[in-house]
N, C-alpha and C positions, 0 to 999 in steps of 0.2 A: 287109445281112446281120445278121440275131438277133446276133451275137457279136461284133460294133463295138459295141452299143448298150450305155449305161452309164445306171446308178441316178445323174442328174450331181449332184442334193443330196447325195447318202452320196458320193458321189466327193471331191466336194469339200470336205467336211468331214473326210474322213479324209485327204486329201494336207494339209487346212492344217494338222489335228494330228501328220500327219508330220514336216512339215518343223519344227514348232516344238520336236517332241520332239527332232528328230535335230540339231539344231542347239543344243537346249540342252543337249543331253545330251552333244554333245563339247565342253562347258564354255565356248560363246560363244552370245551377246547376239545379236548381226548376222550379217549376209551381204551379197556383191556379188554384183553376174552383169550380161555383157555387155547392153545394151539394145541391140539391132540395128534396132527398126521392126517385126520379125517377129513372125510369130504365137506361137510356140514361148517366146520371151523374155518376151514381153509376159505367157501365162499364168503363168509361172514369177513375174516381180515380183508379179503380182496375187496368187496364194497368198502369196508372202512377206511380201509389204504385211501380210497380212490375219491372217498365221500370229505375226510379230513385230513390228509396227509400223510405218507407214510412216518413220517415222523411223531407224528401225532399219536398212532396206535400202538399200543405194548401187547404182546404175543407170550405167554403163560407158557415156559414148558412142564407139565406136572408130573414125572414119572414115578411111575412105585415100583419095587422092587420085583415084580414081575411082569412089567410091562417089556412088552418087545423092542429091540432096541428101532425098528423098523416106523416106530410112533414116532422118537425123538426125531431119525434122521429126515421122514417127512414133515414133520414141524419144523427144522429147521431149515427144510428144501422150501418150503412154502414163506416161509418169514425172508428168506432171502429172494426168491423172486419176486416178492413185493416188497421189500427195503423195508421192511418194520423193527423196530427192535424187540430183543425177546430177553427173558429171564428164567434162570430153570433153577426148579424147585422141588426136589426128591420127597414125597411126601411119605414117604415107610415109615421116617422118623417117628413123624406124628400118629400115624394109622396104630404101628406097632406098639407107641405109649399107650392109645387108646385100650388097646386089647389088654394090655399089661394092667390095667385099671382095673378094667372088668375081672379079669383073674384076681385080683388084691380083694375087688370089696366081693366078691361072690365066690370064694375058695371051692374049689369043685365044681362047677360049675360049666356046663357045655359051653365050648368056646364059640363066637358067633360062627354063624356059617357063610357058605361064599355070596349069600345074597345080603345079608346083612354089612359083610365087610366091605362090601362094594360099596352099598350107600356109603359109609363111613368114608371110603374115600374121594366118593365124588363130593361127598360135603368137606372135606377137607381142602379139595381142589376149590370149593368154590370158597373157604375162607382166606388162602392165597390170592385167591382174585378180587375179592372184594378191600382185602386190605392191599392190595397194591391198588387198588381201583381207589383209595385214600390217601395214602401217600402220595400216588401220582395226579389228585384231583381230577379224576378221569371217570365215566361212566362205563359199568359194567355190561358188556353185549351178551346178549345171549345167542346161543347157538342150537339149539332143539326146531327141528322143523317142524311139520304140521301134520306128516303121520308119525311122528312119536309122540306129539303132543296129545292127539286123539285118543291114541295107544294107550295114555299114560307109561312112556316104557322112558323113565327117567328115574333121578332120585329126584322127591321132593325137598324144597331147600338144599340141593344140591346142583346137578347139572340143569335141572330146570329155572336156579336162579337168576334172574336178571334184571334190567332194568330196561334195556329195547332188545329187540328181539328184529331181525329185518325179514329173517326169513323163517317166522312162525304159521303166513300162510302159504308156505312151498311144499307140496309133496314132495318126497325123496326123487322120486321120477325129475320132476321138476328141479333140483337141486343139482342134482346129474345135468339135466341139460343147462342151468345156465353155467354150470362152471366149468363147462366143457366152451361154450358161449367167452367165458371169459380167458379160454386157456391155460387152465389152471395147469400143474405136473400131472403130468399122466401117471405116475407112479399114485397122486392121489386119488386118480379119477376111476382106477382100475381095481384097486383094492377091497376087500370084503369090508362093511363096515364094524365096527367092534366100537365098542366102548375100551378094551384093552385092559380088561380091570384082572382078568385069571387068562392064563394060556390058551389059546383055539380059542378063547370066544369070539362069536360073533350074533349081531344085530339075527339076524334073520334065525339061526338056530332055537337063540332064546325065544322068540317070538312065538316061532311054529309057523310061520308063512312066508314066502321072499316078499318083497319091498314090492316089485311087479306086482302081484295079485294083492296086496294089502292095497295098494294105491288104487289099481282097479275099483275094488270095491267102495271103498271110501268116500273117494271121488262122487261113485253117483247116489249113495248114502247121504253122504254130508252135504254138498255141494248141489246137488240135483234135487235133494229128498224123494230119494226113490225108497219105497216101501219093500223090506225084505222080501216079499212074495214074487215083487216084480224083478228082485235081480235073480231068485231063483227058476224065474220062470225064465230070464236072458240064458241060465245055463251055467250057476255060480252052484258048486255046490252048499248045499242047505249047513253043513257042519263050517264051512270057512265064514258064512256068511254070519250065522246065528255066535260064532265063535268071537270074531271079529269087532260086531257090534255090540257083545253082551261086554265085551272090555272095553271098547271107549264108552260105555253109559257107567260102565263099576266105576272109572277111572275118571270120573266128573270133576270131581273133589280137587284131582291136582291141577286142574284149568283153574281154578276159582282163589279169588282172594281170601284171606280169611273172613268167616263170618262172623256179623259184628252186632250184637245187641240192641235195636233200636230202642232208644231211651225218652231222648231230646227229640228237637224238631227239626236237626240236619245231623244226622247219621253219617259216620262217613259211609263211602259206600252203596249206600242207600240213594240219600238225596246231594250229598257233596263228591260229584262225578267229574270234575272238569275243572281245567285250570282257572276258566274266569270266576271259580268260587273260592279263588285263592286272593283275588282283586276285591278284598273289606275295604 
């Protein structure tokens, strides 16, 4: 589809002068972000690398105790052909206290289940990150592209937290090609996507559609505004389409900031939108 396809030189030249702008411009040097082995992470460090120095950027490694060891070694294959340094941080410790709590104060009680523990641990990953993201005076990147973002297929206040984000309007499609564009390991470029949170999972199982036809669709949904009837009529079946877009409208809520009670006469949010209404 004409409308995945991207100018990937001007792409990439403008997301690396993004990020450098947008991160010097809220008065820091640096950045962290999760290194997972993925594809998504891996383009994110690369522009970083390349926007503020390899030196500059710190690389997350967060494993749990059943993650594959196949995450580490691409996190660590990716942190080394960009020269950034990284720091690894077994997060079961934490996950399995949490559980251990739940059992304490709810005696008898169904243990969470794998969707739940998941969250738990991508919020746990992002409390590593964001406190090395303070110690190290560094800004936290984000890594969620633009069909997960749609999707809602994140934890909230977890993997979706951040503070920039370069490549939140990249479809996956688009993610694949610039970091193929940039060279990336082909060990990362080749792999199934996963979050890596339980054994076999992956991105597209959970979902119920490949990244291919989500992006399809999407694309001339969101980006075109093309009206469900017209992409059934191009030859989309009615259940991917009506499936697809009934979950990015459910999933509204994790695009949006929290909402905020207008009271006063500047809201945040509302009426206090932009840096120059930080210039009193």
């Amino acid at each position: 589809m004409t409308s995945l396809m991207l100018d990937l030189p001007a792409v990439h030249d403008h997301l690396r002068r993004f990020l450098r702008e947008a991160v010097h411009g809220a008065g820091f040097q640096r950045a962290v972000l999760g290194l997972s082995g993925g594809i998504d992470s891996a383009l994110v460090a690369a522009l970083a690398a390349e926007a503020l120095g390899p030196d500059q950027v710190l690389g997350l490694l967060l494993p749990w105790q059943g993650s594959s060891p196949a995450s580490l070694e691409h996190g660590r294959l990716v942190a080394g052909t960009l020269g950034i340094p990284t720091r690894e941080i077994d997060i079961s410790p934490m996950t399995l206290a949490f559980q251990q709590a739940l059992e304490q104060a709810a005696p008898g009680a169904a243990p969470p289940d794998a969707r739940r523990l998941g969250n738990v641990m991508a919020r746990c990953r992002m409390v590593c990150i964001f406190d090395a993201a303070m110690a190290w005076q560094a800004l936290p990147l984000g890594t969620s592209n633009k069909s997960e973002l749609l999707l809602g297929y994140g934890t909230w206040h977890g993997d979706l937290a951040s503070a920039v984000n370069p490549i939140g309007d990249l479809y996956k499609q688009q993610v694949f090609a610039l970091s193929r564009h940039l060279g990336l390991p082909e060990e990362v470029l080749t792999k199934a996507p996963s979050a890596d949170l339980e054994e076999g999972q992956t991105d597209e199982a959970d979902l119920g559609w490949s990244y291919e036809l989500l992006d399809r669709i999407l694309v001339r949904a969101v980006d075109q505004r093309r009206s469900r009837e017209s992409l059934v009529e191009e030859g989309f079946d009615r259940r991917d389409v009506d499936g697809i877009l009934d979950r990015v409208a459910r999933n509204h809520f994790k695009r949006m900031p929290p909402v905020i009670a207008k009271v006063g006469p500047r809201a945040m949010g509302a009426d206090w939108l932009y840096q120059r209404d930080c210039q009193l």
